[in-house]
ROROSE-722952 format. One line per 10 residues: number of its first residue (from 1); their letters; for each residue x, y, z of N, C-alpha, C. Coordinates in steps of 0.2 Angstrom, whole numbers, plus 5000, padded with zeros to 4 digits. Layout:
residues N
NUM) a) X:Y:Z:X:Y:Z:X:Y:Z ~ ...
END
This chain:
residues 112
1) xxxxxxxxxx) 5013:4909:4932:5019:4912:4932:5020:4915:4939 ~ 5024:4911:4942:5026:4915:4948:5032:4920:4950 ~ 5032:4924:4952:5035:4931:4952:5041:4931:4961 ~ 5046:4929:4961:5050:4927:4967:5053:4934:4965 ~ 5053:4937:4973:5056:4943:4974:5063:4942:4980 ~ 5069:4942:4979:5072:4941:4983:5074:4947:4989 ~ 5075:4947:4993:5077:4952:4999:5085:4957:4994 ~ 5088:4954:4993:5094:4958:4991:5093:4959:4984 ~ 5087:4960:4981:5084:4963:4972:5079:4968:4977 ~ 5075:4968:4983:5071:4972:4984:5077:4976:4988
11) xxxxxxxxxx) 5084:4974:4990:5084:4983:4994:5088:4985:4989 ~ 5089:4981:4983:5093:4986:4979:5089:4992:4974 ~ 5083:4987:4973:5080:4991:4969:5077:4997:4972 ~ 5076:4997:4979:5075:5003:4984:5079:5009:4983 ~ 5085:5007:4981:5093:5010:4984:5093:5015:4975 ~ 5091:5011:4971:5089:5013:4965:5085:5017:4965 ~ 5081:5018:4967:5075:5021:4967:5077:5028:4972 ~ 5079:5029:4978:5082:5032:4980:5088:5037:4978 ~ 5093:5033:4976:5098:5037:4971:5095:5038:4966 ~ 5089:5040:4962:5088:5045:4955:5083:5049:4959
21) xxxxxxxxxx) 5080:5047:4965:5077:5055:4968:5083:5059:4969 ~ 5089:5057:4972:5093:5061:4974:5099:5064:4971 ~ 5098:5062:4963:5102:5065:4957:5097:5070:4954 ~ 5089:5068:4954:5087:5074:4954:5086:5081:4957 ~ 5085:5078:4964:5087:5084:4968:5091:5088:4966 ~ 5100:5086:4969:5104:5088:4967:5105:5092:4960 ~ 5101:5090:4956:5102:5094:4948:5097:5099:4949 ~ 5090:5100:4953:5088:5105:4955:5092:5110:4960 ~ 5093:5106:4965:5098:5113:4968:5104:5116:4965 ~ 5109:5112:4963:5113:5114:4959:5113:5119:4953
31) xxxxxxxxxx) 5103:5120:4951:5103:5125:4946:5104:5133:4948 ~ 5107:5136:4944:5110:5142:4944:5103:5144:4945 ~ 5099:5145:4944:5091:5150:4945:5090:5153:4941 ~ 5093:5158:4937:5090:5162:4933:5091:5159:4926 ~ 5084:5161:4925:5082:5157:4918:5084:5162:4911 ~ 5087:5156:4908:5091:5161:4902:5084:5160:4896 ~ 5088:5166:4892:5083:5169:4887:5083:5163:4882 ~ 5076:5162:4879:5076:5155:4874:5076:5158:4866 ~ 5075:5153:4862:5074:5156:4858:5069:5159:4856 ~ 5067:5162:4850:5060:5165:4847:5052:5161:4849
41) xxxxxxxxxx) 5048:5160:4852:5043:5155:4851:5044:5150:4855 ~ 5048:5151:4860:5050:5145:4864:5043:5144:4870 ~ 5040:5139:4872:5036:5139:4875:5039:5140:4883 ~ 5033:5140:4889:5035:5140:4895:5041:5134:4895 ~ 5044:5138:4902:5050:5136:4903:5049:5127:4906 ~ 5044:5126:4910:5045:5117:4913:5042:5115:4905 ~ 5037:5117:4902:5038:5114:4897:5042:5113:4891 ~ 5047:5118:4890:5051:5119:4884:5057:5113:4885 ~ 5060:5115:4896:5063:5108:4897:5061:5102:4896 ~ 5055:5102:4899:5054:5095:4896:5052:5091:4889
51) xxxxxxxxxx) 5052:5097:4883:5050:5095:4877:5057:5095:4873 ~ 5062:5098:4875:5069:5098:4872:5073:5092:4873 ~ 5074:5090:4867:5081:5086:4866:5087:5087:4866 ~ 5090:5091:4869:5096:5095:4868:5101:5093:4861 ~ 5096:5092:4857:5102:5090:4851:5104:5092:4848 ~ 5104:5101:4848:5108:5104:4845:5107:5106:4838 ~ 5101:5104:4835:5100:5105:4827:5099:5114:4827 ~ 5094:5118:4834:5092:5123:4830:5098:5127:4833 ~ 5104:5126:4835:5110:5129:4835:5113:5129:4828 ~ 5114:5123:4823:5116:5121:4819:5114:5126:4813
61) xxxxxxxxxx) 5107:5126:4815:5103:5128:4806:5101:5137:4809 ~ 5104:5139:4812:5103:5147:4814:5108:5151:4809 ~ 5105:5157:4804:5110:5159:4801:5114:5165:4802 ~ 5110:5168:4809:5113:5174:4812:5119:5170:4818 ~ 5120:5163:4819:5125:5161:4825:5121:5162:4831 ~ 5118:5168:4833:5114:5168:4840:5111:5163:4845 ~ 5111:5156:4842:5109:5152:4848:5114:5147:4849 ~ 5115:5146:4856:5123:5143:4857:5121:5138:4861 ~ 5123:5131:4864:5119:5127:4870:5121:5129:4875 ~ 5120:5128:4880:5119:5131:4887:5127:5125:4889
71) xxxxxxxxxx) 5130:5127:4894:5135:5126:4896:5134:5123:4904 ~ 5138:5121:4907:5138:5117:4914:5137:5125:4920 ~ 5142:5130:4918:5140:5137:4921:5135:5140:4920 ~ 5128:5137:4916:5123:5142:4916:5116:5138:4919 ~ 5120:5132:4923:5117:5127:4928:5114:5120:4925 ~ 5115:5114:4930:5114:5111:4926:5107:5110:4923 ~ 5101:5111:4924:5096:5110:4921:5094:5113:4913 ~ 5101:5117:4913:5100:5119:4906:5106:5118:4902 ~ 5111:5115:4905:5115:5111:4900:5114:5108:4893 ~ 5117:5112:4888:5116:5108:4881:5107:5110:4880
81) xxxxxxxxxx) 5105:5113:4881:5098:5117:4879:5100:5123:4876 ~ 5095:5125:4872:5097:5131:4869:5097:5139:4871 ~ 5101:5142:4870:5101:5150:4876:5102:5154:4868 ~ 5100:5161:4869:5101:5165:4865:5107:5168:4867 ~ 5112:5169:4862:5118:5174:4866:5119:5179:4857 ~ 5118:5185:4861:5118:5190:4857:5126:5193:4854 ~ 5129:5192:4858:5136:5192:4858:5139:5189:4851 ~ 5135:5185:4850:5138:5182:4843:5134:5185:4835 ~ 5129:5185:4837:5124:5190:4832:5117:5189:4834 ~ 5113:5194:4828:5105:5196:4831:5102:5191:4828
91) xxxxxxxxxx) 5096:5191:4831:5090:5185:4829:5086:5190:4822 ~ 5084:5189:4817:5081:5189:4814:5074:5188:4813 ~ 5072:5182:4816:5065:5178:4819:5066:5175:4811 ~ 5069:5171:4806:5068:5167:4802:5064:5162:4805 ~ 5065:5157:4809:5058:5152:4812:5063:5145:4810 ~ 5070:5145:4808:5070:5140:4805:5073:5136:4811 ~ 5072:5139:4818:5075:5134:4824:5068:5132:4824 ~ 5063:5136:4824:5056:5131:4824:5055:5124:4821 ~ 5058:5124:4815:5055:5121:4808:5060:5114:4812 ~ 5065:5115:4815:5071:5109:4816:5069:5105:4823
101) xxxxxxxxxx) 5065:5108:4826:5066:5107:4834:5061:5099:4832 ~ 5064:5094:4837:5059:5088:4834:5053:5087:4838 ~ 5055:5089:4844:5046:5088:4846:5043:5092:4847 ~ 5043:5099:4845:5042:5105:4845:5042:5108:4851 ~ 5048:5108:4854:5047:5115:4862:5046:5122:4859 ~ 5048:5122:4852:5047:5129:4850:5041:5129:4846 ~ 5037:5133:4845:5031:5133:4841:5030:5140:4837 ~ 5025:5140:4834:5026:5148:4830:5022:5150:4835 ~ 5021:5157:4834:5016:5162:4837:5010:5160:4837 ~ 5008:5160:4830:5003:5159:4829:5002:5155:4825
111) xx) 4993:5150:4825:4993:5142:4821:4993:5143:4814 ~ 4996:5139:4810:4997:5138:4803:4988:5139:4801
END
């Protein structure tokens, strides 16, 4: 099996490669900086972002309303991730954003 690379699939792939470095940049500088408050049990921050699906369930399944997703003004790294906002009501620490989270960015305190 031979592998034929043409001049115009290599510079586009470059050009690719390229453009998501610098959509990533761009979404880093473009972050507001101050890191909002998580939920209960949330672990470190590069790892919560990168363990977070932004989909929404431990907004859904919260019975006090207090955690609300993060919006385009609270930068884009944290878009649709979940922020506590007390504004709406208090945490209780029921655990049931834990129990929802799918790949676990939220964890208990302590192990079962």
């Amino acid at each position: 099996m031979s592998l034929s690379l043409s001049r115009r699939s290599l510079v586009a792939g470059g050009a690719l490669v390229a453009a998501s470095f610098a959509v990533g940049g761009a979404a880093t500088t473009l972050d507001s900086g101050a890191t909002p408050l998580r939920p209960p049990s949330a672990q470190d921050e590069g790892r919560f972002r990168a363990l977070c699906l932004k989909c929404g369930r431990c907004e859904s399944v919260c019975p006090q309303r207090c955690i609300r997703t993060g919006l385009l003004e609270d930068g884009l790294l944290n878009w649709r991730t979940p922020i506590m906002d007390f504004h709406r009501g208090l945490c209780d620490f029921c655990g049931r954003c834990e129990d929802v989270a799918p790949p676990r960015p939220l964890r208990a305190s302590t192990p079962p």
